[in-house]
Backbone as a printed PyTorch tensor [residue, N CA C, xyz], in Angstrom:
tensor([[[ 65.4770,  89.1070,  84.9590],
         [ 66.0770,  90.3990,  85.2250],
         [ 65.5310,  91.3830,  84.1800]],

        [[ 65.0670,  92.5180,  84.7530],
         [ 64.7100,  93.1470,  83.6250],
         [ 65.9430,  94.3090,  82.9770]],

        [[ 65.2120,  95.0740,  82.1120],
         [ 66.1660,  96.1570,  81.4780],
         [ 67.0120,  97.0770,  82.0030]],

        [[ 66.3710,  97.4860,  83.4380],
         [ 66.8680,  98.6540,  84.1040],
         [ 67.9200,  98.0890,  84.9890]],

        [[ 67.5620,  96.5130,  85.4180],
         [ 68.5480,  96.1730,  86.6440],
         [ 69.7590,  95.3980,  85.4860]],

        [[ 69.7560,  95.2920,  84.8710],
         [ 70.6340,  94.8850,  83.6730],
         [ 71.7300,  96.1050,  83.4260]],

        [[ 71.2850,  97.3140,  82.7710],
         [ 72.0700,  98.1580,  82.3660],
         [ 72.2510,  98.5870,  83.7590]],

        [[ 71.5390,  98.8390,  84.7120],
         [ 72.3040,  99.4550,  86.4810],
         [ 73.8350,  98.4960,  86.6200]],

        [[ 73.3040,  97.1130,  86.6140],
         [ 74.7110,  96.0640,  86.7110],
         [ 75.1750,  96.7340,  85.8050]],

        [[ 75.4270,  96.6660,  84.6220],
         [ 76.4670,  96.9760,  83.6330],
         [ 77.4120,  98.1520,  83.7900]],

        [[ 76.6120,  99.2270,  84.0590],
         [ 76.5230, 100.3580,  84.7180],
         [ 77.8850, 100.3070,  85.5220]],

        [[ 77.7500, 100.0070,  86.6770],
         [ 78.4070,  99.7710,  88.3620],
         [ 79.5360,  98.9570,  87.8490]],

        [[ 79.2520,  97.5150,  87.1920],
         [ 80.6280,  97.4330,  86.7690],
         [ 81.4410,  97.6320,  86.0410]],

        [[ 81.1580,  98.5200,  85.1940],
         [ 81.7720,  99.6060,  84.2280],
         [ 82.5950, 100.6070,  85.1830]],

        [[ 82.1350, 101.0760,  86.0240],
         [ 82.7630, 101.9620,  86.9860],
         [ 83.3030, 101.6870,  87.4810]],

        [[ 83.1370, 100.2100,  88.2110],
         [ 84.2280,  99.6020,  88.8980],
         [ 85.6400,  99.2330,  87.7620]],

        [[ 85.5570,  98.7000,  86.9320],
         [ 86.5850,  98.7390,  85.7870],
         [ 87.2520, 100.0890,  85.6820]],

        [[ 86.6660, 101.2020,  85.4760],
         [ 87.6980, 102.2870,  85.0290],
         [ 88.3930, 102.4390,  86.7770]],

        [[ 87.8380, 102.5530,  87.5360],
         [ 88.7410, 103.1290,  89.0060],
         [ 89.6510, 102.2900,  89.2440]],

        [[ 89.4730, 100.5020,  88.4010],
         [ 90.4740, 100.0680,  88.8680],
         [ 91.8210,  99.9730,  87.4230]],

        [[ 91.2050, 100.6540,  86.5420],
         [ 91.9690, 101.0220,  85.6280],
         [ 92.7810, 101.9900,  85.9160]],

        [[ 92.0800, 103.0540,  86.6800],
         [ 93.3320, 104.5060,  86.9460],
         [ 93.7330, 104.1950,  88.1290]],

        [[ 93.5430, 103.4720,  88.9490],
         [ 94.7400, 103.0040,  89.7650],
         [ 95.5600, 102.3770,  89.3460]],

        [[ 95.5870, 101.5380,  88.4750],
         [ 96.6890, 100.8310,  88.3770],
         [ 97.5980, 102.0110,  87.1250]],

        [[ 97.3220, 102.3660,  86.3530],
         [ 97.9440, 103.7780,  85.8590],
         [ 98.5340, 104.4420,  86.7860]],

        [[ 97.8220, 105.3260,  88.2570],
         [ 98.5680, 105.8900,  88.9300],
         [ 99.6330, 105.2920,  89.7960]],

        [[ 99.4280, 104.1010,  89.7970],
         [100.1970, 103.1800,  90.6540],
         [101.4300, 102.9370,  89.7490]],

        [[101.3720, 102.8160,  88.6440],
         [102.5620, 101.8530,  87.9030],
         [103.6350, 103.7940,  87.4950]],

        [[102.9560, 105.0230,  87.3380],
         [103.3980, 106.1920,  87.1180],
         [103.9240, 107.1460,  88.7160]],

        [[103.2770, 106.4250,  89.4380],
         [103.9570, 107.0060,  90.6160],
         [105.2410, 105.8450,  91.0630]],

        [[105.1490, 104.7910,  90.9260],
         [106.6280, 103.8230,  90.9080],
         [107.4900, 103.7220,  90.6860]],

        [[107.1140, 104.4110,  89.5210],
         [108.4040, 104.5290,  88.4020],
         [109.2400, 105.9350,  88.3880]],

        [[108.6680, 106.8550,  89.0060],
         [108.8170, 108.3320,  89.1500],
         [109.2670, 108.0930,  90.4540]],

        [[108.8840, 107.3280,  91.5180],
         [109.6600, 107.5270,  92.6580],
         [110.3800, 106.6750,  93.4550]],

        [[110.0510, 105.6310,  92.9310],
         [110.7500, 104.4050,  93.6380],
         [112.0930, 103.5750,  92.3310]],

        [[111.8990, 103.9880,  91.7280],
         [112.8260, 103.3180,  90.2040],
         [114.2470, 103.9730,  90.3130]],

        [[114.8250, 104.6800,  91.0750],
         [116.0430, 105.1750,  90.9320],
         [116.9480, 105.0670,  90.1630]],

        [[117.3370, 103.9850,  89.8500],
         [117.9550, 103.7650,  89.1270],
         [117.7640, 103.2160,  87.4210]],

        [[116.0640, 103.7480,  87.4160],
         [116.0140, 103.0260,  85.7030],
         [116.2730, 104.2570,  84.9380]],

        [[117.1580, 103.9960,  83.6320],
         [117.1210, 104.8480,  82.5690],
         [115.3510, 105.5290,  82.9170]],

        [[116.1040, 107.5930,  82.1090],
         [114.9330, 107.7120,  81.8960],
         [114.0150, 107.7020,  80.4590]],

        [[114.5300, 106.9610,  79.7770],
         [114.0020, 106.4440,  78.4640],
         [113.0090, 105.6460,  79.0230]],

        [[113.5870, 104.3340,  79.8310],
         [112.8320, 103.2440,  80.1860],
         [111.2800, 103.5230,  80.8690]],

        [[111.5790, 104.9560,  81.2060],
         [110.6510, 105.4550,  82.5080],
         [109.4830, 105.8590,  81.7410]],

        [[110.1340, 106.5010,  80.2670],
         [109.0990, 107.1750,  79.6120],
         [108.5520, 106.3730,  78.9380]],

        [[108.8810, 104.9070,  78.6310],
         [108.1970, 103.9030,  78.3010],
         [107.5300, 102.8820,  79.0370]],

        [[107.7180, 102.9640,  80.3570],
         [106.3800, 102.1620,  81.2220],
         [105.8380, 103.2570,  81.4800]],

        [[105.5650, 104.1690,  81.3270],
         [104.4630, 105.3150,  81.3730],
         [103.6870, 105.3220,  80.1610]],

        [[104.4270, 105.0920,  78.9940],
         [103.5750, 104.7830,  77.9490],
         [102.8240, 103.7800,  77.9530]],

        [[103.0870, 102.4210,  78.1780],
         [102.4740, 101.2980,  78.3200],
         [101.4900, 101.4150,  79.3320]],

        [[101.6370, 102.1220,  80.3380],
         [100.4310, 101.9320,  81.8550],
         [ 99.6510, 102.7430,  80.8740]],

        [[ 99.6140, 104.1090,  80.0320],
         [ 98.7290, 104.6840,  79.4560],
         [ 97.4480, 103.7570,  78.5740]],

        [[ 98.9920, 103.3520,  77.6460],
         [ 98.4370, 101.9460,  76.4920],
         [ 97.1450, 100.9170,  77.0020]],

        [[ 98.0160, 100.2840,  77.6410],
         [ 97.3000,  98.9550,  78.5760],
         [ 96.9880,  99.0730,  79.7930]],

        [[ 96.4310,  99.8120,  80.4690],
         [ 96.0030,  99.9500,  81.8980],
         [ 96.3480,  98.4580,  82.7620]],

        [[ 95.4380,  98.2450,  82.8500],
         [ 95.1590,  96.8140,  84.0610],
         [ 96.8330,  95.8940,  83.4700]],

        [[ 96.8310,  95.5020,  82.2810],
         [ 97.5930,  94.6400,  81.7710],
         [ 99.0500,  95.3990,  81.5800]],

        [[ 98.7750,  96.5670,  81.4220],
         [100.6370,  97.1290,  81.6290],
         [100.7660,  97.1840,  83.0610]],

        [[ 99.8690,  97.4930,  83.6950],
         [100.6890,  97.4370,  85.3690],
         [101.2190,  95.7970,  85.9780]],

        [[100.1220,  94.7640,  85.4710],
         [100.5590,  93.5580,  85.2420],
         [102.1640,  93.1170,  85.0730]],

        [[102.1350,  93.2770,  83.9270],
         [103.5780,  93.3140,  82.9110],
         [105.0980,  94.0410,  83.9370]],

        [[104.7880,  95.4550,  83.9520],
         [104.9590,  95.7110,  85.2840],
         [105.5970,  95.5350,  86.1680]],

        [[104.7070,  94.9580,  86.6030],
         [105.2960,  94.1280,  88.4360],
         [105.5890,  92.9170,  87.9440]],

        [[105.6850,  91.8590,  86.8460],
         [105.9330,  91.1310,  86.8180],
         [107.4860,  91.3810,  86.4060]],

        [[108.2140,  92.1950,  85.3180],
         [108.8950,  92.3810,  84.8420],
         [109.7470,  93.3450,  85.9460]],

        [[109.4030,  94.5990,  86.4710],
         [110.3130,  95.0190,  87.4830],
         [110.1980,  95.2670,  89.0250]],

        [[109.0440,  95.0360,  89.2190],
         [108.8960,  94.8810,  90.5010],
         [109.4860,  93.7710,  91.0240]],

        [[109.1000,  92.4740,  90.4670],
         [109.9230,  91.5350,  90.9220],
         [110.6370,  90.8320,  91.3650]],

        [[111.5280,  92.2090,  89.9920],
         [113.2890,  91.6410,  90.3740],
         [114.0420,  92.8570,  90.7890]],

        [[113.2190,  93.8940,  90.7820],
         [114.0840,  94.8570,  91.8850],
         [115.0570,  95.3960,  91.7470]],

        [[115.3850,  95.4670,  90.4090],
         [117.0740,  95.6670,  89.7070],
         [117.1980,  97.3520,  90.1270]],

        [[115.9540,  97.7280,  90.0170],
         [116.2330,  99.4720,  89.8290],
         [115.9390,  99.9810,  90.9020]],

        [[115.9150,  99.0920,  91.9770],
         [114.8640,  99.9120,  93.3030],
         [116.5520, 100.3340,  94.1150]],

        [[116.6000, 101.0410,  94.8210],
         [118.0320, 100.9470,  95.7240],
         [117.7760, 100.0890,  96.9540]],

        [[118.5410,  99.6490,  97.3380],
         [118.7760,  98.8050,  98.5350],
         [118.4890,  99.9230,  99.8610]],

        [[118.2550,  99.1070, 100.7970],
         [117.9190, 100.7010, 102.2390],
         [119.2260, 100.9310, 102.7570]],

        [[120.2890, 100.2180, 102.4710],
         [121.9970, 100.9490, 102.8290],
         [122.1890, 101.4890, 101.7130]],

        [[121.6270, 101.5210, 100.6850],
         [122.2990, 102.4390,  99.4860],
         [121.8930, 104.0480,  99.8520]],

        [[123.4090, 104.2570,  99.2190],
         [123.2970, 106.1670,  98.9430],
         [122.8720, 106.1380,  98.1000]],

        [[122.0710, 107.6440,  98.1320],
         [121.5230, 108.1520,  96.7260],
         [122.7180, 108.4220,  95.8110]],

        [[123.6060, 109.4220,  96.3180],
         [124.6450, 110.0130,  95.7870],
         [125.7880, 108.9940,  96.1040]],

        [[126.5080, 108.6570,  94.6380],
         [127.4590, 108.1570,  94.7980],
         [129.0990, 108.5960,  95.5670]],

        [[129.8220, 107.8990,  96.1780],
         [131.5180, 108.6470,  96.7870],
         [131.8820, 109.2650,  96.4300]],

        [[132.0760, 109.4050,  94.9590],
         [132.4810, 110.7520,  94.1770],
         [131.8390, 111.6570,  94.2280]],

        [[130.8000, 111.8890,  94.4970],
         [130.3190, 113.5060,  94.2940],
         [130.5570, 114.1970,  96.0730]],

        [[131.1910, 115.1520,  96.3180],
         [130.5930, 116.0420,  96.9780],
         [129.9440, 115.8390,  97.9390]],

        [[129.9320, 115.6880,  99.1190],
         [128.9560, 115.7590, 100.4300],
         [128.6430, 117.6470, 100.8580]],

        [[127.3610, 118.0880, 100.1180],
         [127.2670, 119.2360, 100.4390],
         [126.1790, 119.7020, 101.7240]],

        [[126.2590, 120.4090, 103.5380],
         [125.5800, 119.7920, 104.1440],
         [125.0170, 121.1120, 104.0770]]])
């Protein structure tokens, strides 16, 4: 293999690494912003830090840790708004 088809590979999969780096960033920051309902927003501002931190390996962490188990997602019979507040139509 020579020099040029060497650094071209290196190249291409370098690129392929970062796109699949900012997906998983936009993926783990759009989740958490819209599907997390119910997580503190401390918690929120700290898996946003971590997807920043650790790309590939915080989105990992992630889905292993809350995707998972689903604690914060709402159920599809859940209200947004709890009985007590107000039904304003």
């Amino acid at each position: 293999m020579n020099e040029t088809a060497f650094f071209g590979t290196v190249y291409l999969f370098s690129i392929l690494l970062m796109m699949l780096q900012l997906g998983a960033l936009v993926w783990v920051i759009y989740d958490v912003f819209t599907k997390q309902k119910r997580m503190p927003d401390v918690e929120k501002i700290l898996w946003v830090v971590v997807a920043f931190l650790f790309t590939i390996l915080g989105a990992l962490v992630y889905y292993i840790v809350v995707k998972r188990s689903g604690k914060y997602e709402e159920k599809p019979g859940e209200e947004e708004n709890p009985k007590d507040t107000p039904q304003v139509y």
